[in-house]
KOLLUMPA-814828 format. One line per 5 residues: their letters; for each residue x, y, z of C-alpha. Coordinates in steps of 0.5 Angstrom, whole numbers. Layout:
REM residues N
A) X Y Z ~ ... $
This chain:
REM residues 454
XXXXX) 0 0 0 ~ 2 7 -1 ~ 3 13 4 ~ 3 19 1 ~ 7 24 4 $
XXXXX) 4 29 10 ~ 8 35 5 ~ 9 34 -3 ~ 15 36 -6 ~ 12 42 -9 $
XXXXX) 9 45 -3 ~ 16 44 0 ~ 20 47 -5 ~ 15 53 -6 ~ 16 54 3 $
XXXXX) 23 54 2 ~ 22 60 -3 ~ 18 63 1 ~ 22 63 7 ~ 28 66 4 $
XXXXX) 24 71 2 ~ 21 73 9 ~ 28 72 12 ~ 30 77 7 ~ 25 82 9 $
XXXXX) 25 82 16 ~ 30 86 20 ~ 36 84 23 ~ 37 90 27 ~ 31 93 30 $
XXXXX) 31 100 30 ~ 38 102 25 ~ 35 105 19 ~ 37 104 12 ~ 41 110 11 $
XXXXX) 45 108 4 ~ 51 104 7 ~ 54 98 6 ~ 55 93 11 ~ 55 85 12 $
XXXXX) 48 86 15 ~ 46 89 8 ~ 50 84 5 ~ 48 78 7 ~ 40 81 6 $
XXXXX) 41 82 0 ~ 44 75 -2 ~ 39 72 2 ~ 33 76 -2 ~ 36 75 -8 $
XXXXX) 37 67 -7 ~ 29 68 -7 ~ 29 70 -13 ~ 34 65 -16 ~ 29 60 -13 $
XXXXX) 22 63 -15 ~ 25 63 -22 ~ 29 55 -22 ~ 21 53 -18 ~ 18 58 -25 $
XXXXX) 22 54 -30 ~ 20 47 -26 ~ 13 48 -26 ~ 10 45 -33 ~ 4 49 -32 $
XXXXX) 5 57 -32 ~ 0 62 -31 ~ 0 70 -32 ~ -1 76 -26 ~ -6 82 -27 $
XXXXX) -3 88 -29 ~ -7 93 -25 ~ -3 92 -18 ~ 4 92 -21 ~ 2 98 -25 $
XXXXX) 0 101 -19 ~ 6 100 -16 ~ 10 102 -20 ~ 7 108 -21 ~ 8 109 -13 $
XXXXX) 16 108 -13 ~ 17 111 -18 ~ 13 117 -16 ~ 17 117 -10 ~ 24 116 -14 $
XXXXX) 22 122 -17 ~ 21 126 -10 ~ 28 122 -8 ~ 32 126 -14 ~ 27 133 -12 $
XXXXX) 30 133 -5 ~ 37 131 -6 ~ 38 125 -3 ~ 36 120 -8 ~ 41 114 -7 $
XXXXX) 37 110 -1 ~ 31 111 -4 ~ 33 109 -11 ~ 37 102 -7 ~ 30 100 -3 $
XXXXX) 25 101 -9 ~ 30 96 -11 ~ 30 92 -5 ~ 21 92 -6 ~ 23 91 -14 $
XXXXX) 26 84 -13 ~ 21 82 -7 ~ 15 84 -13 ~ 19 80 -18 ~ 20 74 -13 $
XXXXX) 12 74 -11 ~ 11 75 -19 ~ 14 68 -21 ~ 11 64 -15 ~ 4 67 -16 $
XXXXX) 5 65 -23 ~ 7 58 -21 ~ 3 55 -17 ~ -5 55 -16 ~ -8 60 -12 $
XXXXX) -9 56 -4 ~ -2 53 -5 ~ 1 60 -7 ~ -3 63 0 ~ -2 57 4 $
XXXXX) 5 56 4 ~ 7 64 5 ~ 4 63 11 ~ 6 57 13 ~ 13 61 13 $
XXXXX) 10 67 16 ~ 8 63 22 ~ 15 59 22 ~ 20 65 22 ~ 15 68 28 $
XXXXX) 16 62 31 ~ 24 62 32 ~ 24 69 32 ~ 19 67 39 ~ 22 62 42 $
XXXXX) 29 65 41 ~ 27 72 44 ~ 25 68 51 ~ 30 71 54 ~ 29 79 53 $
XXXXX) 21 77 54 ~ 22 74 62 ~ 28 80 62 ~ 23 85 59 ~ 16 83 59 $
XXXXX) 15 84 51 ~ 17 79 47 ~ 22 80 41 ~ 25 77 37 ~ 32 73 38 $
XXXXX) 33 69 32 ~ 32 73 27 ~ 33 81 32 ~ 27 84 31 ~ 22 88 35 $
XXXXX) 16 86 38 ~ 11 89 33 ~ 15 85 28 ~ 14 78 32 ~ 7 80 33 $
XXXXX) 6 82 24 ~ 8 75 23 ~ 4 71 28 ~ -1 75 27 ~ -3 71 20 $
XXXXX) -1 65 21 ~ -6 65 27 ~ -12 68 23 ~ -11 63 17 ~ -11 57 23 $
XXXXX) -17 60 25 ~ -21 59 18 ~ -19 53 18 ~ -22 51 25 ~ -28 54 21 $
XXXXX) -28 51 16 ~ -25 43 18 ~ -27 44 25 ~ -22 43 32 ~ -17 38 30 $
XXXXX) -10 37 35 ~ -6 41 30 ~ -10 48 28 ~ -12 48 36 ~ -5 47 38 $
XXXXX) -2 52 32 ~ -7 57 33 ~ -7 57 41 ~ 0 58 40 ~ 1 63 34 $
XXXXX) -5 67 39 ~ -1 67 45 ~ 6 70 41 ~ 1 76 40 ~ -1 77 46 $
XXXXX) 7 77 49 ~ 9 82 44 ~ 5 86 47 ~ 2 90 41 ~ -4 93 42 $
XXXXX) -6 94 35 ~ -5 87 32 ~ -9 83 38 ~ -14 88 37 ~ -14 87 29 $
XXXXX) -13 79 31 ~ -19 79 34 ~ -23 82 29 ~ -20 78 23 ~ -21 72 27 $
XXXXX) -30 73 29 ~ -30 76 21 ~ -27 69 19 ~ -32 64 24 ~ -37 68 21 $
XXXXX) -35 68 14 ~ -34 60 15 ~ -42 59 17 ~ -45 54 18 ~ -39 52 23 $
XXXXX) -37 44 24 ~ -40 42 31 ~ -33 41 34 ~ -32 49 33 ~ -38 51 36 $
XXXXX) -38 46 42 ~ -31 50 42 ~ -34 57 42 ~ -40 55 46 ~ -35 53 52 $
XXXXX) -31 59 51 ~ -36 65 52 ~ -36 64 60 ~ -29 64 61 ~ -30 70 57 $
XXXXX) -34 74 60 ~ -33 71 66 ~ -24 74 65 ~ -28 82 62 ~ -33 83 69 $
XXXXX) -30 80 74 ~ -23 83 73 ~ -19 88 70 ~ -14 84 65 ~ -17 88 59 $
XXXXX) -16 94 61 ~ -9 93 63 ~ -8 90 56 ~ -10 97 53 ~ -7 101 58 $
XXXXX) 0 97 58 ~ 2 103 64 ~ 1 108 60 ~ -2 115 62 ~ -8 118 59 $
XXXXX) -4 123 54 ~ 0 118 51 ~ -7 114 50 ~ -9 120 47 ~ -4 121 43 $
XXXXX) -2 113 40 ~ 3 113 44 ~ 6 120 41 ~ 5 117 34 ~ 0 124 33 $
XXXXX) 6 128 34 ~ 10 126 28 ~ 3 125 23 ~ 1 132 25 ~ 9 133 22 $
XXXXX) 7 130 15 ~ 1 133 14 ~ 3 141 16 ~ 9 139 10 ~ 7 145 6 $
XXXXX) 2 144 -1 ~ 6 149 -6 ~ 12 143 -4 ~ 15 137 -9 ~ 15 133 -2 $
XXXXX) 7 134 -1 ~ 5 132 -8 ~ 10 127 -9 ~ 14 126 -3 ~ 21 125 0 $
XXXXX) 23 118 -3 ~ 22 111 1 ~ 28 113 6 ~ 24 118 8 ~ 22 113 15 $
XXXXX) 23 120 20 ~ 21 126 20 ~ 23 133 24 ~ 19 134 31 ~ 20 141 35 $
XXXXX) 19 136 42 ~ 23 137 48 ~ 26 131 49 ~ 28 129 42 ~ 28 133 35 $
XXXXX) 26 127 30 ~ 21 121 31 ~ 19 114 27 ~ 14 115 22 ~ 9 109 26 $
XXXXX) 4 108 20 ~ 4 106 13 ~ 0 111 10 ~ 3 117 14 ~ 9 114 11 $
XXXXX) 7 113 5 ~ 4 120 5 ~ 11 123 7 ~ 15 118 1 ~ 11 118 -4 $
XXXXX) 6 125 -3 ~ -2 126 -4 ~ 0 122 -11 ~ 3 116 -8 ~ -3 116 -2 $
XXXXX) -9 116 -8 ~ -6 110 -11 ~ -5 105 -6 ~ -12 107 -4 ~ -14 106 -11 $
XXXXX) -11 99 -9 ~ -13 97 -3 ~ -20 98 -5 ~ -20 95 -12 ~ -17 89 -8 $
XXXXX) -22 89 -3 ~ -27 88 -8 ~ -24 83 -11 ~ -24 80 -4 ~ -31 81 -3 $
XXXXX) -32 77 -10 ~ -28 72 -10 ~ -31 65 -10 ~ -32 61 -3 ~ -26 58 -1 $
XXXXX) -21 64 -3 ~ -26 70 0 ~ -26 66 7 ~ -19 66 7 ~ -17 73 4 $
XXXXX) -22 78 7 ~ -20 77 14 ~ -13 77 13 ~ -14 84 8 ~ -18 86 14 $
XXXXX) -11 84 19 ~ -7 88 14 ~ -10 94 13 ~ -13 96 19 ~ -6 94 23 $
XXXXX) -3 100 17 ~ -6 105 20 ~ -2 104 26 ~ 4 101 23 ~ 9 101 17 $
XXXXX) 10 95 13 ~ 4 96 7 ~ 9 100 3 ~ 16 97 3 ~ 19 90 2 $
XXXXX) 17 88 9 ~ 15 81 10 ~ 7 85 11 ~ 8 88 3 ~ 9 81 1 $
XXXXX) 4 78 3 ~ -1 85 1 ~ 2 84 -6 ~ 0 76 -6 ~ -7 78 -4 $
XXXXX) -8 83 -8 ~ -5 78 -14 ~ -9 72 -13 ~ -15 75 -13 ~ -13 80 -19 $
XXXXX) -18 78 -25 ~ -13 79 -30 ~ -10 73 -25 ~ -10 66 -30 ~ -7 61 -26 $
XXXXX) -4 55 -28 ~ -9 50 -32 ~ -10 43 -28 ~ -6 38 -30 ~ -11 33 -36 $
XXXXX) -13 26 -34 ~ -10 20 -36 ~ -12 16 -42 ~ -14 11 -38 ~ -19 15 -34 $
XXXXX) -22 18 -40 ~ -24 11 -42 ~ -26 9 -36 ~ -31 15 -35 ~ -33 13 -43 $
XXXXX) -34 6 -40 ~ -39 9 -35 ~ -42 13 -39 ~ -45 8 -43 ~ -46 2 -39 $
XXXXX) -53 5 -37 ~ -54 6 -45 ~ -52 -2 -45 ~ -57 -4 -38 ~ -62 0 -41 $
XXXXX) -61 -4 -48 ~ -61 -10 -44 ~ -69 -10 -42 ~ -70 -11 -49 ~ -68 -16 -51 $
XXXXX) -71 -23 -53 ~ -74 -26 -48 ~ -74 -33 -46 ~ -79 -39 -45 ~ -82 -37 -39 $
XXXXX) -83 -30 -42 ~ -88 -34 -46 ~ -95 -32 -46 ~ -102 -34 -49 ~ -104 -31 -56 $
XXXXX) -110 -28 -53 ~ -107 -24 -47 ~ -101 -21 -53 ~ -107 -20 -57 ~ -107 -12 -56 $
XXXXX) -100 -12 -57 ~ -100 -16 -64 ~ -95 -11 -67 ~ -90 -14 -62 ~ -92 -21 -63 $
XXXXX) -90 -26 -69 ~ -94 -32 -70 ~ -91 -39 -71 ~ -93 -45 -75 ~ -92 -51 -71 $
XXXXX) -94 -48 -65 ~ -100 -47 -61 ~ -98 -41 -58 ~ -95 -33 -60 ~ -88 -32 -58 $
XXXX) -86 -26 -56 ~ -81 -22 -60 ~ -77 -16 -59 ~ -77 -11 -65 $
């Protein structure tokens, strides 16, 4: 007897692509900003990064069916870098800008060949798979700094909680459509609880919260539920309401220690918005911006003169300007669209995770630069494009194609079977054949009429 493999070759090779890809994107440094230079940090990414490329293209070749990608989502991309190259060369600092849109070119291209490659769900299920994977050993080797810190970063790769939280946070919200779809088994039930809990120790307010949302609307989506989940859902309601009356673990979750104007202020990220938006309307930098090196902008604070712009959209306002900002709305939108049309299966898994990623934009940066978020933004949106085409099936085997033939005409042959000639114990009297005398044929050297067929 044969046993098939848990994992096939194909989906093995497409996860090795993607891991790479991730491994490239993701920051090794936490909080030293790309500035132009060249470093062996800056050197291995970019190997890294290109060793993905050189994968996706090896798995293109490989695959003895290819499809095509839409033009509109590249189109718009396109157009946003390069709105954002040319506000790089306005402004005199074009070098940086000019090496990431580079950077976010080769990641586009990478994810260009693998969408190409492989059929949608296979595309999709294996990018998340390496998400929660490199989330998964950013968290457990970041141990350390969350019992020394009380927020769980990243050790392997060195990342910031937040980043750790934007990994996990997929991967936690794909297992949840599967719970609503396949219902509780031991390995979503596992993976989800763990992916779930990494969210909660990084401390990131806003992807708990967008988790949550992302998982209800994925429950919803996949209704009816199997019985297990809503057994499992059922049993979950009063340790819910029983942890949101009687104690204050809620409120110390979205308080973190914080006072009433940092909560105000988002914990100051207010200040730096308000920087971008009072960039004056007769400037180049409004219209189309400063160029994708632009992460920070000059603050008059006491403390500190400058400060991280935490948004992808403010970012993108400050990078690309007005023209770069209507164009990723121009995106999203037609993406979500796409989404909502999309047939069952890839609506219950796309919606809640364009609801994860974009709602988690507005309060952090990633949706626009080759970040591990754009990655699987640009997937999304490519998958669900309708100038999409995916690989055509592969064609049945001759053997099965007779095999379906040969079925087809059996009910012709059964059917032909009740009519043919009966035997003597059909024989019947002349007198009860009479009415059917047209059927019956009479015979000579016998006393009664048989039966015949025409």
């Amino acid at each position: 007897m044969r046993v098939r493999a848990p994992v096939s070759g194909r989906q093995a090779a497409f996860f090795a692509v993607w891991l790479l890809l991730v491994f490239s994107v993701v920051s090794w440094r936490p909080g030293v900003l790309f500035t132009g230079g060249v470093d062996p940090v800056v050197i291995s990414k970019a190997l890294v990064g290109f060793a993905a490329f050189i994968g996706a293209a090896i798995l293109s070749r490989a695959s003895r069916r290819h499809g095509r990608v839409g033009a509109r989502s590249l189109l718009l991309l396109f157009l946003l870098v390069g709105a954002s190259s040319v506000g790089a060369l306005a402004a005199g600092d074009a070098t940086p800008s000019l090496v990431l849109t580079a950077r976010i070119i080769l990641v586009a291209t990478t994810v260009v060949l693998l969408v190409a490659s492989g059929p949608p769900m296979l595309v999709l299920s294996t990018l998340l798979f390496a998400l929660g994977a490199v989330g998964l050993l950013s968290a457990i080797t970041g141990i350390p700094e969350f019992l020394a810190d009380g927020r769980l970063g990243g050790g392997i790769p060195d990342m910031a909680p937040n980043e750790v939280a934007g990994l996990a946070g997929p991967a936690a919200v794909a297992l949840a459509v599967d719970v609503g779809r396949r219902g509780l088994r031991p390995a979503n039930s596992i993976g989800f609880i763990t992916f779930a809990a990494i969210v909660f120790a990084t401390g990131s307010r806003t992807t708990l919260l967008v988790v949550g949302i992302a998982v209800v609307l994925a429950l919803l989506l996949a209704a009816p539920l199997p019985r297990s989940t809503s057994i499992g859902l059922l049993a979950l309601m009063p340790i819910v309401y029983v942890i949101a009356t009687f104690t204050d673990f809620i409120e110390q979750v979205a308080i973190r220690g914080q006072s009433a104007s940092e909560l105000a202020s988002l914990s100051s990220r207010t200040i730096a918005w308000t920087a971008v938006l009072d960039v004056p309307f007769d400037t180049w930098a409004k219209w189309i911006g400063d160029g994708l090196a632009q992460k920070t902008v000059a603050v008059n604070q006491r403390w500190w003169d400058s400060q991280v712009l935490d948004s992808s959209w403010v970012s993108v306002l400050a990078q690309a300007g007005i023209i770069g900002t209507l164009l990723l709305v121009v995106w999203v939108l037609s993406t979500a669209v796409d989404a909502i049309r999309s047939d069952r299966m890839l609506r219950t898994l796309t919606v809640p995770l364009l609801v994860l990623v974009i709602a988690r934009s507005f309060l952090e940066n990633g949706l626009i630069e080759s970040s591990a978020i754009f990655a699987l933004f640009l997937t999304i949106s490519l998958v669900l494009e309708p100038g999409t085409i995916y690989p055509r099936p592969p064609r049945q085997p001759r053997y099965q194609l007779l095999r379906a033939l040969e079925e087809r005409q059996a009910p012709a042959t059964a059917s032909e079977g009740r009519h043919t000639a009966t035997t003597a114990s059909d024989v019947r009297p002349a007198a009860a054949t009479a009415p059917e005398g047209r059927h019956t044929a009479p015979t000579a050297s016998a006393g009664h009429d048989v039966t015949t067929t025409r």
